[in-house]
NUVO-826976 format. One record per residue (C-alpha): residue number from 1; z, x, y. Coordinates in Angstrom, 2 decimals. Layout:
residues N
  seq        Z        X        Y
  NUM        Z        X        Y
...
***
This chain:
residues 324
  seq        Z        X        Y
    1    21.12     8.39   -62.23
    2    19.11     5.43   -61.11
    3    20.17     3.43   -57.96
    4    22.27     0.44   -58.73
    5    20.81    -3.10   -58.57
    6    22.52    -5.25   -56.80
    7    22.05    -9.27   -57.21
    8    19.29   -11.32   -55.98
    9    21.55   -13.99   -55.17
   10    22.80   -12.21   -52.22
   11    20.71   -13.76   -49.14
   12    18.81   -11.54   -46.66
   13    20.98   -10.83   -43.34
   14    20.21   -13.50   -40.68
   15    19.28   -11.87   -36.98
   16    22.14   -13.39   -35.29
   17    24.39   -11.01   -38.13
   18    22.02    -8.34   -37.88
   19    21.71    -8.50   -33.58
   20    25.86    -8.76   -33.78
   21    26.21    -5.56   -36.31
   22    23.95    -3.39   -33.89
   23    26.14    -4.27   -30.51
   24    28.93    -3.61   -32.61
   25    27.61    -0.42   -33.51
   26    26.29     0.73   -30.09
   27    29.96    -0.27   -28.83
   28    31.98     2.00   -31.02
   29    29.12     4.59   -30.73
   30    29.72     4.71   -26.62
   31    32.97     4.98   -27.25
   32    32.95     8.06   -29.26
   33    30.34     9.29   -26.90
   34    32.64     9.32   -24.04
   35    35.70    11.29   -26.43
   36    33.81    14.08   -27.03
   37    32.77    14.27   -23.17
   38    36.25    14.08   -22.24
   39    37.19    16.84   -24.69
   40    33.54    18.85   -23.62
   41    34.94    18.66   -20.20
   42    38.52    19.53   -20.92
   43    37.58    22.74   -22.98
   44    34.31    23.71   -21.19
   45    34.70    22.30   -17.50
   46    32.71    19.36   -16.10
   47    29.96    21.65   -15.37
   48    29.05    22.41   -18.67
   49    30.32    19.02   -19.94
   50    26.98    17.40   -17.76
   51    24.67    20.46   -18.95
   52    25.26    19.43   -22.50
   53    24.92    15.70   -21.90
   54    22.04    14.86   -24.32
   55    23.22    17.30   -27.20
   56    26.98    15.42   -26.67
   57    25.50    12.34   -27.13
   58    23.23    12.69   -29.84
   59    26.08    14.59   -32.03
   60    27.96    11.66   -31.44
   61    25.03     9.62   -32.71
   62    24.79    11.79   -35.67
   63    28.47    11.78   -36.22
   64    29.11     8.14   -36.18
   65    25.72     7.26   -38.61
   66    26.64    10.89   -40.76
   67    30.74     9.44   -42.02
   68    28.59     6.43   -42.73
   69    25.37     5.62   -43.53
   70    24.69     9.31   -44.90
   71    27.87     9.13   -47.16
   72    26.88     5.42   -48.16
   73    29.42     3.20   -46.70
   74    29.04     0.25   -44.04
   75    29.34     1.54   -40.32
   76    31.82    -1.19   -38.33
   77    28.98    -3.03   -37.03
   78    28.14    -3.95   -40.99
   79    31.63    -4.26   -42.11
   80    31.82    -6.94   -39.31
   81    29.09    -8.76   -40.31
   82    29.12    -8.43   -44.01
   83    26.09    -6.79   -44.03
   84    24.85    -4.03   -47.05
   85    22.11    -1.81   -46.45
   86    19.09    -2.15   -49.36
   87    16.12    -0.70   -50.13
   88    12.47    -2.02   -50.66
   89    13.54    -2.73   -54.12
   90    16.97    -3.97   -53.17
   91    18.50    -1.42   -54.75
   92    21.35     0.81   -52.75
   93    19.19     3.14   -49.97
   94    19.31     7.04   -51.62
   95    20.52     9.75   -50.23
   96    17.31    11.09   -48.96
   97    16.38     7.73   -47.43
   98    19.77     7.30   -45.41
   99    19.36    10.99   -44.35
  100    15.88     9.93   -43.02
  101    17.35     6.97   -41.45
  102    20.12     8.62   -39.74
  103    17.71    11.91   -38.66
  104    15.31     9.15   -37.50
  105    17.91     7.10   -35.28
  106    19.64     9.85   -33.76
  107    18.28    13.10   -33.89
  108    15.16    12.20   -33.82
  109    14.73    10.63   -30.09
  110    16.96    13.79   -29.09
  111    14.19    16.32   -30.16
  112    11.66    13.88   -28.91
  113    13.40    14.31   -25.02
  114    13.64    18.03   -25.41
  115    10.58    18.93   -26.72
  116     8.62    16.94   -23.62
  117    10.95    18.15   -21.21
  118    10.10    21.82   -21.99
  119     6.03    21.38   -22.41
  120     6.46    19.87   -18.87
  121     8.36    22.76   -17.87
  122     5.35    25.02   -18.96
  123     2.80    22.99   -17.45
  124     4.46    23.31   -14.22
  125     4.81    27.33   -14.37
  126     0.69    27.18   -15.62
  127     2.14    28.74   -19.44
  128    -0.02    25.69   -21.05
  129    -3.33    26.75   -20.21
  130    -6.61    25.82   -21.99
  131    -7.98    28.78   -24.09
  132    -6.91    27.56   -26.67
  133    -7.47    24.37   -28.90
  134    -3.61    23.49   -29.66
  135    -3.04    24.64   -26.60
  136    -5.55    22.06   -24.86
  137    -3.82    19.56   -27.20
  138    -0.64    20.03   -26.22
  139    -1.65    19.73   -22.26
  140    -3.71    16.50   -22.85
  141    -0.05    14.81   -24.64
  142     2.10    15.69   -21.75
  143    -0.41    14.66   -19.50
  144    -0.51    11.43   -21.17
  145     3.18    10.91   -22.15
  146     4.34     8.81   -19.29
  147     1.46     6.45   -19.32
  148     2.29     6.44   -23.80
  149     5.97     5.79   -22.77
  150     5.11     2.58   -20.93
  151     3.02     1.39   -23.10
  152     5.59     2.35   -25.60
  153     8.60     0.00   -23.97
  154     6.41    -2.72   -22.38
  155     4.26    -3.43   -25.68
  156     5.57    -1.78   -28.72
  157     9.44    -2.51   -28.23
  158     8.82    -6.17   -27.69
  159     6.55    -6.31   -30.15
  160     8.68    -5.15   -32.69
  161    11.81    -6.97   -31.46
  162     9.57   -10.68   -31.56
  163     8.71    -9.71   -35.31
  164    12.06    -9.40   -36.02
  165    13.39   -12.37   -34.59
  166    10.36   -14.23   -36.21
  167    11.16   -12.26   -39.85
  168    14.58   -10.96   -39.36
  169    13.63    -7.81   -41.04
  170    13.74    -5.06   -39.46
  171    15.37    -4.40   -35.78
  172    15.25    -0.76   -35.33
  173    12.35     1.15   -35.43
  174    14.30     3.29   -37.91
  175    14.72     1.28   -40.82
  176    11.65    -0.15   -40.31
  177    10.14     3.75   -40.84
  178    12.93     3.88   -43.69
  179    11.93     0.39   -45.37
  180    15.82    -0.25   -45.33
  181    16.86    -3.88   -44.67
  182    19.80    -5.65   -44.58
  183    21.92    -8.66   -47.08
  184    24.74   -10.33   -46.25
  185    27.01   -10.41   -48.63
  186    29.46   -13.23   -47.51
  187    29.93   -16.67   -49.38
  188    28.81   -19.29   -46.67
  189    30.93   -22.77   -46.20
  190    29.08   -25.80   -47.30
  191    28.75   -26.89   -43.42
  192    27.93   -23.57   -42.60
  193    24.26   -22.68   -41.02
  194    22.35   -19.88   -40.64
  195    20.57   -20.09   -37.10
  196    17.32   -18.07   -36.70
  197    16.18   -16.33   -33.24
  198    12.33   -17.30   -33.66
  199    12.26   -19.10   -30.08
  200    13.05   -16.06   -28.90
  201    10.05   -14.41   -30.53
  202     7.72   -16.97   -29.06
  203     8.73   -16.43   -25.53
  204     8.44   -12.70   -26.03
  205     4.80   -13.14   -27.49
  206     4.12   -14.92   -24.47
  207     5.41   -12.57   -21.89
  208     3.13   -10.24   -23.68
  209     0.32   -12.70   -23.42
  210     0.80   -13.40   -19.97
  211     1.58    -9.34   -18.94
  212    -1.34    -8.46   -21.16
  213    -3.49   -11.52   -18.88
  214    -2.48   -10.08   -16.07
  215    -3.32    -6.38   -16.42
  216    -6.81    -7.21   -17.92
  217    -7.02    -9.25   -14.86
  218    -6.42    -6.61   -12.48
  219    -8.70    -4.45   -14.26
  220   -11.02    -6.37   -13.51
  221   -10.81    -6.61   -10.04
  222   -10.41    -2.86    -9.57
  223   -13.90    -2.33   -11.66
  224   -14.88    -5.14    -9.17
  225   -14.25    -3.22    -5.85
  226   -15.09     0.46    -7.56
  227   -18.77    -1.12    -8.25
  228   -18.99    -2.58    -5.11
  229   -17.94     0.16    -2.95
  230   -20.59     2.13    -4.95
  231   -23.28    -0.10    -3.73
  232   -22.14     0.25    -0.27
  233   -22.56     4.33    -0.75
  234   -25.89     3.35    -2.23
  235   -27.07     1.35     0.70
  236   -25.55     4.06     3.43
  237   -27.79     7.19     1.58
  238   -30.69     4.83     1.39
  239   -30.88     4.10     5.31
  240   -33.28     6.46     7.30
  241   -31.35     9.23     8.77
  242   -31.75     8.38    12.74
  243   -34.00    11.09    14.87
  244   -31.74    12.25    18.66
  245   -34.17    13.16    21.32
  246   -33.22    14.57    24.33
  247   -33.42    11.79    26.42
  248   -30.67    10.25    24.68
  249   -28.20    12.78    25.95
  250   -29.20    12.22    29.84
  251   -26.30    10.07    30.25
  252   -23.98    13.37    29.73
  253   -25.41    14.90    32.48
  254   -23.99    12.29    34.71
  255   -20.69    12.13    33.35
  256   -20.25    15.86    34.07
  257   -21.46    15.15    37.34
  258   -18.80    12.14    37.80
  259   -16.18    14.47    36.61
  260   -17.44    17.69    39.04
  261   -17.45    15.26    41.59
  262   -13.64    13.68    40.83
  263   -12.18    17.55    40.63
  264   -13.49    18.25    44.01
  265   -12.79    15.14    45.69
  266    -9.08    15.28    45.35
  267    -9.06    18.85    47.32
  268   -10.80    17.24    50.36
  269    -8.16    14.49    50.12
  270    -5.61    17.52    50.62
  271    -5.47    17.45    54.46
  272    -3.14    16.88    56.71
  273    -3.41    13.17    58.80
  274    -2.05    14.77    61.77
  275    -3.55    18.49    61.81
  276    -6.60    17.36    59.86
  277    -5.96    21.07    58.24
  278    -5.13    21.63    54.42
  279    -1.57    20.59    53.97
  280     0.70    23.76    54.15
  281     4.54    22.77    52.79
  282     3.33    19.21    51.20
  283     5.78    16.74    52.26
  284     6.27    13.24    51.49
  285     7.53    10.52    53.80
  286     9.70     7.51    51.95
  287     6.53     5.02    51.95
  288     4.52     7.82    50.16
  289     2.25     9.09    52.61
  290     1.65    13.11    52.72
  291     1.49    15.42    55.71
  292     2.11    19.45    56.55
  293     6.10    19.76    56.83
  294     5.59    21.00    60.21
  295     3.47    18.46    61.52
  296     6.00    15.62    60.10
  297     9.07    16.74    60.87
  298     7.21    17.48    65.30
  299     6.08    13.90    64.90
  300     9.42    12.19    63.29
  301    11.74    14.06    66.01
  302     9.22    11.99    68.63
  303     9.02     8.88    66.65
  304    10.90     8.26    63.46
  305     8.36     6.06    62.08
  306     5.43     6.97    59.55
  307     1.86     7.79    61.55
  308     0.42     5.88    59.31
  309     1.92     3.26    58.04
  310     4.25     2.81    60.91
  311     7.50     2.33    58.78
  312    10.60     3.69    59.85
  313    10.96     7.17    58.93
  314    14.50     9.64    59.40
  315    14.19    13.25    59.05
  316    17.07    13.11    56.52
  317    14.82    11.21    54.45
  318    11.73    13.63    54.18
  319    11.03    14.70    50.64
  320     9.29    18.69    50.48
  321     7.14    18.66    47.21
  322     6.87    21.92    45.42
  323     3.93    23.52    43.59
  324     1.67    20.46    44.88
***
């Protein structure tokens, strides 16, 4: 039985009905997402309840589109709206195409997350390597996947979202894969308007412009420095390698001497001011002057001054240095 027809006089769904439907949608849609993680965690424990996150999610996805696209009714978002889903030939979507749709929408980006995940997972433990030619196909996609991904939500998605606020066709990539579109099916007042979004495709084509500007730009400059600091490389091998002759090394021969001579200098500086003898029991008066304990202490019960310096000195106040 062929798809029925429905009638041409029905207009094409605006993108302010279209934008409304889908929030709409996604609202309800969270909302049985977080039901069935209340009842995952009530019969399974919170534990598994986050283990089973994306699969919770994605049933609910599937659940939500299944009771209504798949089975040919409007989802809430629609009903909202007055918006009816059509084909290319705006007839009613068949069965296979709203099965594609709703595989497409939510199961879909589901296996798309698990599949990556575990060829990363392999990478990691070495289980992807290249002998063979899938094999070497498969390692140079996950390689590649989170440079794809950006490109994917800072190019494509915009992209896609400015055509549809210039053409109000399609705003998922979904039905856009599925060629199903929407009509509204609502009788508008005679001072009713339609209002379209296509400013807001303009200033999305220019972000891209400008982002697109912007990374050619820096491109640039990176090619810039890469060629110049390959010159500089260039010029370094090209300069004579320099000849050493001995006679450039005399000056180490006096530093070791300098050094010899500082490491035996300090011992002859070890003697006592009083005995003139190496200092036996280093000790230090309070102005910082260094004598033989014995010799110090004979001296300070005479004179309690420094022999040096001539400051006053107390025995009290001698300091004995250790290991000096």
């Amino acid at each position: 039985m062929a798809n029925p027809t429905l009638p041409m006089e029905f207009p094409r769904g605006a993108q302010p009905d279209i934008s409304k439907a889908n929030q709409k949608d996604v609202y309800y849609q969270t909302i049985l997402q977080e039901q069935m993680k209340s009842a995952c965690q009530q019969f399974f424990g919170s534990r598994r309840q986050h283990q089973w996150q994306k699969e919770i999610n994605a049933f609910a996805d599937f659940s939500y589109h299944g009771l209504t696209t798949l089975l040919g009714t409007q989802t809430l978002g629609e009903e909202y709206c007055d918006l009816v889903q059509v084909g290319p030939s705006n007839t009613f979507p068949s069965v296979l195409r709203r099965a594609s749709l709703v595989f497409s929408y939510s199961i879909l980006p589901y296996l798309y997350q698990r599949t990556v995940a575990h060829l990363k997972k392999q990478r990691r433990r070495g289980q992807l390597k290249e002998d063979k030619p899938w094999k070497q196909h498969l390692a140079w996609i996950v390689e590649r996947t989170p440079s794809l991904q950006e490109i994917f939500s800072k190019n494509i998605q915009p992209l896609h979202l400015a055509l549809f606020y210039f053409f109000g066709t399609y705003y998922s990539f979904s039905k856009r894969l599925t060629g199903i579109r929407y009509i509204f099916t609502r009788q508008l007042g005679i001072h009713e308007e339609r209002m379209g979004y296509e400013i807001l495709g303009i200033l999305i084509v220019l972000q891209l412009v400008i982002q697109t500007a912007l990374a050619v730009r820096k491109r640039a400059v990176r090619l810039k420095e890469e060629k110049e600091k390959e010159k500089e490389r260039e010029k370094i091998d090209s300069l004579p390698s320099a000849k050493v002759e001995e006679d450039d090394f005399d000056f180490m021969d006096k530093f070791e001497e300098e050094v010899e001579s500082s490491l035996v200098a300090p011992k002859e500086n070890q003697k006592c001011a009083l005995c003139l003898e190496p200092r036996n029991s280093t000790t230090a008066t309070p102005c910082g002057h260094l004598f033989c304990w014995s010799c110090v202490v004979e001296w300070c019960e005479n004179k309690p001054e420094c022999p040096l310096c001539r400051s006053n000195v107390n025995i009290s106040h001698l300091i004995r240095l250790s290991n000096f």
